[in-house]
C-alpha positions as CSV (number, residue, x, y, z in Angstrom):
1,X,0.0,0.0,0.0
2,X,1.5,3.6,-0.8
3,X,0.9,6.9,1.5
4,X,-1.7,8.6,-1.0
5,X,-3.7,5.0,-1.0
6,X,-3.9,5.5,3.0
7,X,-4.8,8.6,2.5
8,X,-7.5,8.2,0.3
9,X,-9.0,5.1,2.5
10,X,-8.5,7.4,5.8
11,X,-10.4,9.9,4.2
12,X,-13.4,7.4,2.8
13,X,-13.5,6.5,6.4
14,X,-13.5,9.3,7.9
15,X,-16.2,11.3,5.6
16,X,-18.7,8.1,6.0
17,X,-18.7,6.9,9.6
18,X,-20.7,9.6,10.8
19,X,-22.8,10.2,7.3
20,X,-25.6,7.8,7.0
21,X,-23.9,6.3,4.2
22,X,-22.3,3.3,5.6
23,X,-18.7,3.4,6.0
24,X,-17.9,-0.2,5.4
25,X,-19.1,-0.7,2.0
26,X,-17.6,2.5,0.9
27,X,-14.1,1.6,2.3
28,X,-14.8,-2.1,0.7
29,X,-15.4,0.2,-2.8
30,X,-12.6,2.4,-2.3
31,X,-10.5,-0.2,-1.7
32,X,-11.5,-2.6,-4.5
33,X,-11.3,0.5,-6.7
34,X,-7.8,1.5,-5.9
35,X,-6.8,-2.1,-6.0
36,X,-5.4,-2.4,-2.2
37,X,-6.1,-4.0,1.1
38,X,-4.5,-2.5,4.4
39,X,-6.1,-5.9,6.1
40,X,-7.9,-6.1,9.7
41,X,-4.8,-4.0,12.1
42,X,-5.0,-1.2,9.2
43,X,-9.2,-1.0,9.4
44,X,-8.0,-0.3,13.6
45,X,-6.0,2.3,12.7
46,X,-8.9,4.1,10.8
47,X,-11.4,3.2,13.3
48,X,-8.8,4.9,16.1
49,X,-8.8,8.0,13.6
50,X,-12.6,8.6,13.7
51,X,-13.0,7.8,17.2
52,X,-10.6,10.5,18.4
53,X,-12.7,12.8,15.7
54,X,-15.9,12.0,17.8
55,X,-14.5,12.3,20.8
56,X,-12.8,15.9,20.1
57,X,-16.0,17.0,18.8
58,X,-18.4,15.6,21.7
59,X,-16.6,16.0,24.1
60,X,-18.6,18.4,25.8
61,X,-21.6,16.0,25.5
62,X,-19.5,13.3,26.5
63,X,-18.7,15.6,30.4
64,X,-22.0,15.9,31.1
65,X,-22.8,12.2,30.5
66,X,-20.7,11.4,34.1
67,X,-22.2,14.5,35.6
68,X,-26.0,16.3,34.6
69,X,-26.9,13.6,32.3
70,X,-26.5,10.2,33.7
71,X,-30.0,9.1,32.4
72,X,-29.0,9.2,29.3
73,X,-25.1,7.3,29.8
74,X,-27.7,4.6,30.7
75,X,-29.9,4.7,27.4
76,X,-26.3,4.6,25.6
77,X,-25.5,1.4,27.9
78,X,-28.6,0.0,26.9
79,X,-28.6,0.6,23.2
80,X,-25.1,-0.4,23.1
81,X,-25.6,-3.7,24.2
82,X,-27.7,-5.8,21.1
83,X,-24.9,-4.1,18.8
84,X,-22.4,-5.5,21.2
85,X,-23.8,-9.2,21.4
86,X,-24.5,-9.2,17.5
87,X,-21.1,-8.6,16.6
88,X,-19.4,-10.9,19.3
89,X,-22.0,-14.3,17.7
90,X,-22.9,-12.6,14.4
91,X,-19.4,-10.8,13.1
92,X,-18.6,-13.6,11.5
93,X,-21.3,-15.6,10.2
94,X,-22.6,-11.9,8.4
95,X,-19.1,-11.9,7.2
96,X,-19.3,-14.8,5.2
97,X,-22.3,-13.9,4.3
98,X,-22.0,-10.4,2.5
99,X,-18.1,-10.9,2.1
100,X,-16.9,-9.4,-1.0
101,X,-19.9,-6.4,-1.1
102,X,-21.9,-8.2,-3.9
103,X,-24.9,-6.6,-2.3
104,X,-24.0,-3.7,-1.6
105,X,-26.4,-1.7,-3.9
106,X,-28.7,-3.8,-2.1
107,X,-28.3,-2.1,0.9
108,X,-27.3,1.2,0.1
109,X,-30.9,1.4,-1.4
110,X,-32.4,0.0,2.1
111,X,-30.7,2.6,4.0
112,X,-31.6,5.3,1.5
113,X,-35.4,4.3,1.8
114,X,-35.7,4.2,5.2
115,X,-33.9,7.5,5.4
116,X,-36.8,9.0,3.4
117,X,-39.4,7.0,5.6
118,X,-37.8,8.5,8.7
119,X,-38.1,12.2,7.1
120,X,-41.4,11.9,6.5
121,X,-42.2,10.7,9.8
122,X,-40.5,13.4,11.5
123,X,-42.6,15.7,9.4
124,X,-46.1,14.1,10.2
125,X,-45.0,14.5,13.9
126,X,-46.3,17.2,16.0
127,X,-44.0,17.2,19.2
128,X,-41.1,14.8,20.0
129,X,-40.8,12.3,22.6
130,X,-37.8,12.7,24.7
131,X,-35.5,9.8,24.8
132,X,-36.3,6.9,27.1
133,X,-35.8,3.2,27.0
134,X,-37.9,2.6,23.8
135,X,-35.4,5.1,21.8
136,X,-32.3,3.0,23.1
137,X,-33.9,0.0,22.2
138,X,-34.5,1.1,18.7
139,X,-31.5,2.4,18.3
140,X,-29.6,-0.6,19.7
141,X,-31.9,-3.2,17.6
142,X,-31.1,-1.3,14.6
143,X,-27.4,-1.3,15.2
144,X,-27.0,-5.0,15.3
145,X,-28.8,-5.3,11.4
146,X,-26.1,-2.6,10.4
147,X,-23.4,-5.6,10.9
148,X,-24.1,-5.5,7.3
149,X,-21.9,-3.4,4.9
150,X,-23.9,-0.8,3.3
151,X,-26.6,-0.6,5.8
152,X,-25.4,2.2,7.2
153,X,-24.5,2.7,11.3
154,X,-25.1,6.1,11.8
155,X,-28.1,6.2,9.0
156,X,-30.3,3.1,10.7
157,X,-29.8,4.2,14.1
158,X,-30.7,7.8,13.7
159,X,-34.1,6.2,11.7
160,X,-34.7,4.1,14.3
161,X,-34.7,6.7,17.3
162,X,-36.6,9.2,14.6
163,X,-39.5,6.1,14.4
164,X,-39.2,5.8,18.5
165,X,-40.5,9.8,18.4
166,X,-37.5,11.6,18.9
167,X,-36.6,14.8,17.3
168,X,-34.3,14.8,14.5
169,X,-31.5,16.7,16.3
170,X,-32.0,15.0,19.8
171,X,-31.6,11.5,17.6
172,X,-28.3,12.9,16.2
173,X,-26.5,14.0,18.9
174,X,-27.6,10.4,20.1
175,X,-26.3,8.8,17.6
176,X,-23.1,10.8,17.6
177,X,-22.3,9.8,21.5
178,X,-23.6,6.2,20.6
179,X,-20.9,5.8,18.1
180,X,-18.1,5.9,20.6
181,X,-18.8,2.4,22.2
182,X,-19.9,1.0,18.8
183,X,-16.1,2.1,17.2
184,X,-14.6,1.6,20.1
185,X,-15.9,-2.2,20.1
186,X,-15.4,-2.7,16.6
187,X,-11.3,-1.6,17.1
188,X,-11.2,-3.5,19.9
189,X,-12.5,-6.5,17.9
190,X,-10.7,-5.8,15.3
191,X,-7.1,-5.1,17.4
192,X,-7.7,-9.3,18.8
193,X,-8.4,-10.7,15.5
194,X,-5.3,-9.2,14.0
195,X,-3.1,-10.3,16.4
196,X,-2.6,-13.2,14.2
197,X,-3.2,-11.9,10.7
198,X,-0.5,-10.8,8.6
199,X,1.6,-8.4,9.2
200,X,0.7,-4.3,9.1
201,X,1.0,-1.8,6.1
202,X,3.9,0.1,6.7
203,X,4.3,2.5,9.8
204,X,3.4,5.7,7.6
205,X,0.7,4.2,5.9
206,X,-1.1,3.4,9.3
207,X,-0.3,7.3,10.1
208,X,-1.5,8.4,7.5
209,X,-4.4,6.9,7.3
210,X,-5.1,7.6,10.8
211,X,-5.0,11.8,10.2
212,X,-7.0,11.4,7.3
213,X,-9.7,9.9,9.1
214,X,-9.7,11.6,12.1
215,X,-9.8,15.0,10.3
216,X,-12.6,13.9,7.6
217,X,-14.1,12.4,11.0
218,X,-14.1,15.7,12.3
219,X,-15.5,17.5,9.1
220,X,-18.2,15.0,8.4
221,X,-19.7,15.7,11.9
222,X,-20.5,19.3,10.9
223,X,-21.9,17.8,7.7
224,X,-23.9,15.1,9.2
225,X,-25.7,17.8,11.3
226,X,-26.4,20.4,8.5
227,X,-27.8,17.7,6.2
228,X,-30.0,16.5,9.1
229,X,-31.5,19.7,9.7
230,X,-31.6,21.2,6.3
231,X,-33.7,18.2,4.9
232,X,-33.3,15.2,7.0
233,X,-30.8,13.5,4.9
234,X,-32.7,13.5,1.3
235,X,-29.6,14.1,-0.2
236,X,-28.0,11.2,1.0
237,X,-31.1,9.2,0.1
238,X,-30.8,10.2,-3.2
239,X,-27.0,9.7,-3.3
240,X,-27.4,6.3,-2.2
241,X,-30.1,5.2,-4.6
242,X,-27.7,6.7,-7.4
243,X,-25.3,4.8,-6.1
244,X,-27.2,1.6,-6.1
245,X,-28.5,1.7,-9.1
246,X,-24.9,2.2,-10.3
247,X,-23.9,-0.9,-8.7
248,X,-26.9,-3.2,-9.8
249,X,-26.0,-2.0,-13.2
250,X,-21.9,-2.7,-13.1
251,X,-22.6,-6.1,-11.7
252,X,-25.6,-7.0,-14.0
253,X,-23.0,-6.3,-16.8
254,X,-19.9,-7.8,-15.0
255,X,-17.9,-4.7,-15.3
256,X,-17.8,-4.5,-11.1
């Protein structure tokens, strides 16, 4: 792998974790496109990178947690845990099943439509419900489906605690805290299973890789929030349903 290829794949990483546009099965098309693999210590690396992003940027959030808002460190608890036990007995059985992202454009077009069915519920809605237990356990059921590349993390879970009744910016800044145990898991997974993979891209390459994606991480924060409040993510529906389609046709015609 060269520098600009870590780059590139820090940067994929870090624009789509916190987009509702599944980071996975972008880094798996990124990385099928530039015709690399940094392997399972290198996707750590990139997790680390987005996970200090998140935790810069919250970090105010992520105070009060231990201090004013303890109820809702407990919801996080809670709707951390089916996420937690689907990746520990499901990681690998769903990656056998979807390894390779042959349906990819599946799922992109999944997450798409029910980011559209989510913004149209939050229009019909009057007043939101504040967050409680039945918002956690949305948000936690819905993290354990988005096991599956291009079913995006940040995208189902934010739809999910939209459904439960919350408002579109009190389900984002949910989401946002939510995603530190979720990464954190998911390197720490990631960390034990390489421990006996091959060995690392090269020290610069993991560096690099590692900026990019904590300052894309950073950025696509911002982002994430403007799209959410401008239009409640249409544009990444569409994007995604582009996308798909894109895909169906490449691999109808064997070009991808």
């Amino acid at each position: 792998m060269e520098i600009w290829q870590a780059a590139v794949l820090g940067m994929v990483q870090g624009l789509t974790e916190f987009l509702p546009v599944s980071s996975s099965g972008h880094l798996i098309l990124a990385e099928r496109l530039l015709g690399t693999d940094g392997g399972l210590f290198f996707d750590v690396v990139l997790h680390a990178g987005t996970l200090a992003a998140v935790c810069v940027a919250c970090f105010p959030a992520i105070a009060a947690l231990f201090t004013r808002e303890k109820k809702k460190l407990l919801l996080l608890l809670l709707a951390t845990l089916p996420a937690g036990l689907a990746g520990v007995f499901l990681g690998d059985a769903v990656e056998a099943l979807f390894f390779g992202g042959r349906w990819l454009w599946l799922f992109f077009a999944v997450t798409a439509l029910l980011l559209l069915s989510a913004r149209a519920a939050a229009k019909r809605k009057r007043a939101p419900r504040p967050l409680g237990k039945r918002c956690a356990l949305a948000a936690g059921a819905a993290q354990a489906f988005a096991l599956i590349p291009g079913l995006s993390r940040s995208g189902v879970t934010y739809c999910a605690c939209v459904f439960a009744g919350a408002g579109r910016e009190e389900a984002l800044d949910f989401c946002f805290l939510l995603s530190i145990p979720v990464i954190a898991g998911a390197a720490g997974v990631q960390l034990f299973q390489a421990s006996s993979a091959s060995p690392p891209v090269s020290f610069s390459c993991l560096v690099a890789g590692a900026l990019s994606a904590a300052a894309f991480g950073f950025l696509s924060l911002s982002w994430a929030r403007r799209l959410a409040k401008r239009g409640g993510y249409l544009s990444a529906a569409v994007y995604l349903l582009l996308l798909s389609a894109a895909l169906a046709a490449a691999g109808a015609s064997g070009i991808f």
